[in-house]
N, C-alpha and C positions, 0 to 999 in steps of 0.2 A: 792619930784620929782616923777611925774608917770611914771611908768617904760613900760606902754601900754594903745596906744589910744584906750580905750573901750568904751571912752565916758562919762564915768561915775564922780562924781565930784571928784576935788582932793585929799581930804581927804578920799576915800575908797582905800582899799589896797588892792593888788592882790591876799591875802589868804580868802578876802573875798569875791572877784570877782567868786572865784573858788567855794568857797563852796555855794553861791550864786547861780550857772549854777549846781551844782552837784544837788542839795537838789531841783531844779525845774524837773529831770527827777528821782527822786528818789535815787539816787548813791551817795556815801560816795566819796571824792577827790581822794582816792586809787584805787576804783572802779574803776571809771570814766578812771584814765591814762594807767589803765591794758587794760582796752576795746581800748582805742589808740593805743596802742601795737598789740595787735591783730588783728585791722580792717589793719594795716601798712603790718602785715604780709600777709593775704589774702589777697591785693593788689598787692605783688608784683607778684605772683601765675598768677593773669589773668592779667597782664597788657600781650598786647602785642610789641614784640619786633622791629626793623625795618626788619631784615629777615622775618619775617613771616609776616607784613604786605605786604613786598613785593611778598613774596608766595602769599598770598591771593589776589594782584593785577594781577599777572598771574593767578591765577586759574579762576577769574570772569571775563577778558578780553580777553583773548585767546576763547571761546566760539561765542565771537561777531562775528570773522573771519568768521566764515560760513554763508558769505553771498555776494553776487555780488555787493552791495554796497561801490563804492569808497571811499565816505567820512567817512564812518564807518570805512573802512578797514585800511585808510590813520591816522585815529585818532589812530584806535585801536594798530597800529606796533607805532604810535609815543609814545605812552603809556607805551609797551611791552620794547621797544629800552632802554629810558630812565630807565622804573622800572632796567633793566637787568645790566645797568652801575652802578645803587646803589649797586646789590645785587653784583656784582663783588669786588667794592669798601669795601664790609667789611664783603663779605662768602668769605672763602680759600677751597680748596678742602676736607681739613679737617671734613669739615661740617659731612658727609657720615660717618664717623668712632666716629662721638661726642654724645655721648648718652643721655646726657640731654634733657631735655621734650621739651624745645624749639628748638633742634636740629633735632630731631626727627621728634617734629613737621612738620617743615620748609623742609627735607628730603622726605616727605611723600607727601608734599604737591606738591614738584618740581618734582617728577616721577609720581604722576599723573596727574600734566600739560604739563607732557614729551608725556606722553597718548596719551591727550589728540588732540597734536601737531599733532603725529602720524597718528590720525583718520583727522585732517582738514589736509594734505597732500596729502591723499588718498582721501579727496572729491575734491581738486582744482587739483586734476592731471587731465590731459587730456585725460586719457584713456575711464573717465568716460564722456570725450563730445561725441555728436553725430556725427559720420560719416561726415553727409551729410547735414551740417548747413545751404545751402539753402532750401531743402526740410522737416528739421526739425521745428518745430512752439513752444519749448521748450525754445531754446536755439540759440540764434544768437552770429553772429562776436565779437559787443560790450563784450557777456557776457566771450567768450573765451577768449579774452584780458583778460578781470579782473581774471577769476581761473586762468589765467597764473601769473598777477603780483601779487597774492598772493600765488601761491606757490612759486615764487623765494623770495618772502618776509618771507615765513615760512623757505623755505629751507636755507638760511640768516642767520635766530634767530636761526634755530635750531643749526647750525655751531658754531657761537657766544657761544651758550651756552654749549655745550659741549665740545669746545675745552679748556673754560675760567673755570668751575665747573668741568668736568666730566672727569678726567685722564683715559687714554687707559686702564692702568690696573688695575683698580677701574670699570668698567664700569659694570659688568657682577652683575647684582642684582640689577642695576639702568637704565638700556636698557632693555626696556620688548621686548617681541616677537613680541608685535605689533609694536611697535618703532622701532624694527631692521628690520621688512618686509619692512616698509616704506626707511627706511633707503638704503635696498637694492633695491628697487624701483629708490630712488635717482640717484644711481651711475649708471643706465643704461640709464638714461636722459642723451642723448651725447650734443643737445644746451646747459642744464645745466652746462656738464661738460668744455665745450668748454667757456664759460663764466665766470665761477668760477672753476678753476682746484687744488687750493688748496684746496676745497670745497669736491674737491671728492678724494684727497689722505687721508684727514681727516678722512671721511669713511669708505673708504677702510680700513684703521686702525681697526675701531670699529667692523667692519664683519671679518676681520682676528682673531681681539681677543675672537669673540664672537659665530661666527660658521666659522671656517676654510674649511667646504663643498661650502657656501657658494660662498665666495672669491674663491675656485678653478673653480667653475663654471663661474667667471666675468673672471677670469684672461684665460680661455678656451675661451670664447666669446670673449673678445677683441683682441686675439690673430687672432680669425678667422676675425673678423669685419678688424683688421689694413691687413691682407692676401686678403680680396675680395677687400681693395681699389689699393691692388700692384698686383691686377690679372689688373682690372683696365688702371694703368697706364703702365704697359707691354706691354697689347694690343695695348693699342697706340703710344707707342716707336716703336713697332714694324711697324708702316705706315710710319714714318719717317729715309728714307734712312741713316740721318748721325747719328741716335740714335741706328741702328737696329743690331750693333754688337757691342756695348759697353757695360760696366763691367755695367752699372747702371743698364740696359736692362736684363742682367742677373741674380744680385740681385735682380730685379723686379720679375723675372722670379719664382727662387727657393723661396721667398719667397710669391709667389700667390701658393705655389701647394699646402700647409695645407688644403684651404679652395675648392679642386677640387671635393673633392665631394657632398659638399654642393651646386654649383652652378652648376656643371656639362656642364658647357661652352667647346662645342668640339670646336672651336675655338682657343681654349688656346693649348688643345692639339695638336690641326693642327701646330701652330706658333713655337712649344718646335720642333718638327720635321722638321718643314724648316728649323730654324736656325742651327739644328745639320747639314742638310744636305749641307747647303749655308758656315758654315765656315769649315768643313770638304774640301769642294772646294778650299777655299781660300788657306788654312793650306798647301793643296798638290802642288799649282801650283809652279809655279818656284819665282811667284816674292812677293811672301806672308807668308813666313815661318818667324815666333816671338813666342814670347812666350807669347803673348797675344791669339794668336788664337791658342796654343797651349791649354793653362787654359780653353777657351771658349770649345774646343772638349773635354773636360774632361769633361767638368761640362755639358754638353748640353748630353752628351750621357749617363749619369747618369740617367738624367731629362727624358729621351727619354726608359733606360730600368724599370724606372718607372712605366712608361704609359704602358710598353707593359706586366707588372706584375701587374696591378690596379688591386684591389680585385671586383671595378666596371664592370660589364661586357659590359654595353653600352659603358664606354671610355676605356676599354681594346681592344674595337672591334673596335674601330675607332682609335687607334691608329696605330695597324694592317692594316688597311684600307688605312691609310694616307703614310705608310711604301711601300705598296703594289703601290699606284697610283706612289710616286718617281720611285721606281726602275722599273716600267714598262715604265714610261715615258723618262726615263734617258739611260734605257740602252736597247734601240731599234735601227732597222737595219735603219732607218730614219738618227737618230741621229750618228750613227758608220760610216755611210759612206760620212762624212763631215770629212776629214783630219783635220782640224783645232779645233775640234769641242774638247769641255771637258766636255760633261755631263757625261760622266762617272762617272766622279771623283766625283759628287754629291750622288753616291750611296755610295760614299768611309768610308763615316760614321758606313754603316751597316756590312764595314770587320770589324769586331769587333768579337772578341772571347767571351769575354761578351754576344755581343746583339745578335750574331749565336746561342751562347748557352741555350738563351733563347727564342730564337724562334725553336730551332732544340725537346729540352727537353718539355718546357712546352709550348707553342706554336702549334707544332703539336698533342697534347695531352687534347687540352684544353676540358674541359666540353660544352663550347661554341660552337656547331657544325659550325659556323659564321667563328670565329675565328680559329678555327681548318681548315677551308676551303681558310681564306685568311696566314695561315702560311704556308700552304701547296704550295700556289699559287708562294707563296716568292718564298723559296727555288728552286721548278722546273724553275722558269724565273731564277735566279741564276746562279743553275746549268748549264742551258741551253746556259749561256753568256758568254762564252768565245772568241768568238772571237767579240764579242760587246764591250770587256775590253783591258787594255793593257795588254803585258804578265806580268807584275811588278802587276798588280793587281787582275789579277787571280791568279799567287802563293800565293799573300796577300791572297785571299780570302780562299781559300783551306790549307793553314798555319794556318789561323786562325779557319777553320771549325775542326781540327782536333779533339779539346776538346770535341765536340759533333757528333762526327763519328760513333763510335759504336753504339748512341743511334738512329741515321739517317740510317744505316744500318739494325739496329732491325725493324725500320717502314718501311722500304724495301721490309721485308721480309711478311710483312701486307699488305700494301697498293702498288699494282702493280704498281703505277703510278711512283714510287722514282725506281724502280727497275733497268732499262736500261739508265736513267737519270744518275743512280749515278755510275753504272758501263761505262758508256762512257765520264764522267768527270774524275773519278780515271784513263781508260785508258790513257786519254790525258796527264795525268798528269805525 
């Protein structure tokens, strides 16, 4: 019976077949299965594995990307997508920590097409289009579309693949510095973030773990970016009579003042001063005392000795300013001799012990000759309004001046102008 079709007739035996094939390359039958042995060995050495084939389908495909061509770019993710569900299928994150030659390999291979990723990021971002795509001849509409859907398509794989391979805290020797600029490039794309927000918590993770300066600097930014849109929507509660003294208007309010000197909108500061002024009114009359416009005088006149201690000098002096036009306009002989009349009570904000004090101390004192000229202004129309006020609110006022008397007295004894002001208000008194 042949035990192998060699072809040969059946009466040859397979010790002959062997020495047969040995004795035509020169080799003894012992020869010959040692060299079997060996060529088996050096085989297994370079075969390669499916992880590194699939590294090597990233490393040669990811480079296509750099180009404004659809159907390349459309093949090349269908390509990346796929290899990257293999290499999920059967790399664990363990990969990074496995020292063998083919782990290593395949390690090696995937942080330089992490690189790589990095650099085609940074050429399909936008920064790098022109301006003024009418008048440019490089670069048109079509082309903007395309570096757009391939960076949400890098930004995409890149996510996939780091959140699937690359654990938060493993990451630091597998994110290079070009990969993490990109990266933080990423998270200030707000369409981006707006579109994919898991996308950019993910992120945010790998800049926390990997420079902590970084992420303080995002988490400063969006702080100020979410502040200028609640200066925003303040301003314009503020037009709409049934919104214009409600708690929402308010946390609108305190939280647009972070970003005040970034925009430096005196507007904002104008609207912080009427509403102290306007519900201070409400708060006094007879038929509007709660403790809603109680909270709102608290908070508003905070807000308001803010502005009038900005370390800004342009909205220090227009706060000043905007303090200065109320009380002249509220508390004049026009106004005072209408029996029915209560504009008084809109200046009723500024008996405040607080906001005297800080108009009487640093106010009249300021570096700002502006400013020092319209504190100055306050006070003397002030002092001067006593019979412009009711009596209940002149002793308010003068109760509450008293914290800052001495130091109002010492500028008295400077500036002529407080001199017989302030001795014919104490007489009255």
């Amino acid at each position: 019976m042949r035990h192998r079709g060699d072809g040969r007739d059946g009466d040859t035996s397979a010790s002959s077949t062997g020495s047969s094939r040995a004795s035509s390359v020169g080799l003894s039958p012992a020869e010959n299965e040692q060299m079997d042995f060996e060529d088996m060995q050096s085989l297994q050495f370079i075969q390669m594995t499916i992880p590194q084939f699939c590294a090597l389908v990233l490393e040669k495909s990811l480079p296509l990307l750099k180009t404004n061509d659809d159907v390349m770019s459309t093949e090349a993710f269908n390509l990346l997508n796929h290899t990257l569900e293999i290499i999920v299928a059967i790399v664990t994150p363990e990969l990074w920590q496995d020292n063998t030659m083919a782990a290593r390999d395949c390690s090696e291979k995937f942080i330089e097409s992490l690189d790589v990723l990095a650099d085609l990021l940074k050429y399909h971002h936008h920064s790098n289009m022109p301006y003024d795509l009418e008048e440019s001849t490089v670069e048109g509409p079509s082309d903007l579309v395309q570096h757009r859907l391939a960076y949400i398509g890098l930004s995409v794989f890149l996510g996939k693949f780091l959140k699937l391979l690359v654990p938060t805290e493993k990451s630091r020797g597998i994110i290079s510095e070009n990969l993490l600029s990109a990266i933080n490039m990423m998270v200030y794309d707000e369409c981006l973030s707006n579109a994919l927000p898991d996308l950019q918590v993910l992120l945010l993770g790998y800049i926390k773990q990997l420079d902590e300066g970084r992420y303080n600097v995002y988490v400063s930014t969006a702080t100020i970016c979410q502040s200028l849109q609640k200066t925003c929507k303040f301003l314009t509660l503020c037009q709409e009579e049934a919104s214009r003294l409600s708690k929402d208007t308010l946390a609108m309010c305190e939280g647009a003042f972070i970003c005040l000197p970034y925009h430096r909108h005196l507007n904002y500061v104008t609207e912080i001063i009427k509403l102290c002024s306007d519900v201070s009114c409400l708060l006094h009359s007879r038929c509007s005392k709660s403790q809603h416009y109680e909270t709102l005088q608290n908070c508003y006149r905070k807000l308001v000795l803010k502005c009038l201690s900005h370390p800004v000098d342009k909205l220090r002096l227009h706060a000043y300013t905007t303090v200065l036009h109320i009380v002249q306009a509220q508390l004049s002989v026009s106004k005072a001799s209408d029996p029915s009349s209560t504009s008084c009570l809109k200046v009723k904000f500024i008996i405040n012990a607080d906001i005297l004090y800080e108009i009487v101390v640093f106010g009249l004192a300021d570096k700002d000759a502006k400013v020092a000229s319209c504190a100055t202004d306050i006070m003397c129309h002030l002092l001067k309004s006593q019979l412009l006020m009711s009596t209940e609110m002149w002793q308010a006022f003068l109760q509450s001046l008293m914290r800052g008397l001495p130091i109002l007295q010492n500028m008295a004894s400077v500036t002529s102008t407080f001199i017989w002001i302030i001795f014919r208000a104490l007489k009255r008194a």
